[in-house]
C-alpha positions as CSV (number, residue, x, y, z in Angstrom):
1,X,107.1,71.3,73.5
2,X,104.4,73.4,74.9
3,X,102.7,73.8,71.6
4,X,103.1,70.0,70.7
5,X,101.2,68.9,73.7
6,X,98.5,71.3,73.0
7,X,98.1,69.8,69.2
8,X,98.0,66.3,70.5
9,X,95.0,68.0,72.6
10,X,93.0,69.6,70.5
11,X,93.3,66.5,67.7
12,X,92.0,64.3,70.6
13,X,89.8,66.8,71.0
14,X,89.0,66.8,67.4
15,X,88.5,63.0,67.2
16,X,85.7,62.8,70.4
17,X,83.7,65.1,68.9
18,X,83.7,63.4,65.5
19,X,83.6,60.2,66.8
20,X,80.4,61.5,68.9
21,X,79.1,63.0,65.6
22,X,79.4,59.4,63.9
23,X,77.9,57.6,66.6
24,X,75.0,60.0,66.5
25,X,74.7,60.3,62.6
26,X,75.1,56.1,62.5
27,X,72.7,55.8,65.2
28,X,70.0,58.3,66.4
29,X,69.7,60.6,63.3
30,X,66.5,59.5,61.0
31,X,67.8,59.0,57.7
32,X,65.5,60.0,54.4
33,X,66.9,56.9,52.8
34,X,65.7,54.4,55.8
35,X,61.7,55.7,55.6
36,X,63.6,58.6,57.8
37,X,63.9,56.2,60.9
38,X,67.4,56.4,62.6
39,X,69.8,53.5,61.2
40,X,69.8,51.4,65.1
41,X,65.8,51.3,64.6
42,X,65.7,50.8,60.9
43,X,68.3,47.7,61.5
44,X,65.5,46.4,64.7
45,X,62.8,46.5,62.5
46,X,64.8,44.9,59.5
47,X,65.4,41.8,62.0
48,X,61.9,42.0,63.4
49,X,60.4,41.4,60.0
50,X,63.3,38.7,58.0
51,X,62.5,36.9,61.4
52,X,58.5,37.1,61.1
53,X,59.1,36.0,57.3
54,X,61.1,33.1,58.5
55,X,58.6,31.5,60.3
């Protein structure tokens, strides 16, 4: 029982962390692909310029 509870701790565990990696590779992380700008900044200045081009 002992050692069932601790494996259901260290996969949450397991899961924060990568779901903190994602967040931080998805988000924050320049990207050589995107001009190396992190994705949320690359997305801003995607909008910024289809809305300039728009009128």
């Amino acid at each position: 029982m002992l050692a069932a509870r601790q494996s259901r701790s260290e996969t949450e565990e397991v899961q924060q962390q990568l779901e903190a990696f994602h967040l931080d590779y998805n988000t924050f992380r320049p990207h050589s692909s995107l001009g190396y700008l992190p994705p949320a900044q690359a997305e801003m200045e995607f909008y910024e310029h289809m809305e300039k081009k728009a009128g």
